[in-house]
N, C-alpha and C positions, 0 to 999 in steps of 0.2 A: 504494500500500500504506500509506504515509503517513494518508493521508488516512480511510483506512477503519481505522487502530489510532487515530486522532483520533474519530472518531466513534463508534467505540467505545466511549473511556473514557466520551466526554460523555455518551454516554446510560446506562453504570452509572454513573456520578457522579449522574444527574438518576432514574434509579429508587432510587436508595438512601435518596432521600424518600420512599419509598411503605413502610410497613411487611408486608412482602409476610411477614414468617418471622407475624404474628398470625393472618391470614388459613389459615394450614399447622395441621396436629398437633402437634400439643408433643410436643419431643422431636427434631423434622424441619428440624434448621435447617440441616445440610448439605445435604439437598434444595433446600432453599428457596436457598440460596447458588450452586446451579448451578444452581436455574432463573432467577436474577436476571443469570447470566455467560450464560446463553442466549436471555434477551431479550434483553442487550444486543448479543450479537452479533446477530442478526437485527433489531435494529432501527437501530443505529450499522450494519451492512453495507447496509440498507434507503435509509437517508438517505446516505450515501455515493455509495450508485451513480444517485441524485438528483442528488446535486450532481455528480457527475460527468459526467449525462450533458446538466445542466443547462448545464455550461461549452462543451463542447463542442456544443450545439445553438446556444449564444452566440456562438462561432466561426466557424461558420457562414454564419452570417446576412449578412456583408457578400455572398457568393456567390451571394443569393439574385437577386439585383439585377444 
């Protein structure tokens, strides 16, 4: 769970370079502010369960043998 509220932040940290509210209607910036909390969950939950299933397929591997 750790790991995936870490990947989280990191990835609203790193879209909050994008100016996503220009791209929107003026006036729609509470929109724009939940769809930036909803990319980032779907993308910080995306790469999380990468890395997670990346460690544990690494763990593995001595068993292969």
């Amino acid at each position: 769970m750790i790991i995936h509220l870490t990947f989280i932040a990191l990835a609203f940290w790193s879209l909050q370079a994008l100016r996503i509210d220009k791209a929107l209607r003026v006036n729609k910036v509470m929109q724009a502010r939940v769809l930036l909390i909803l990319l980032s969950v779907a993308i910080g939950s995306s790469v999380a369960d990468f890395f997670l299933s990346y460690s544990s397929w690494a763990q593995q591997l001595p068993y292969i043998w």
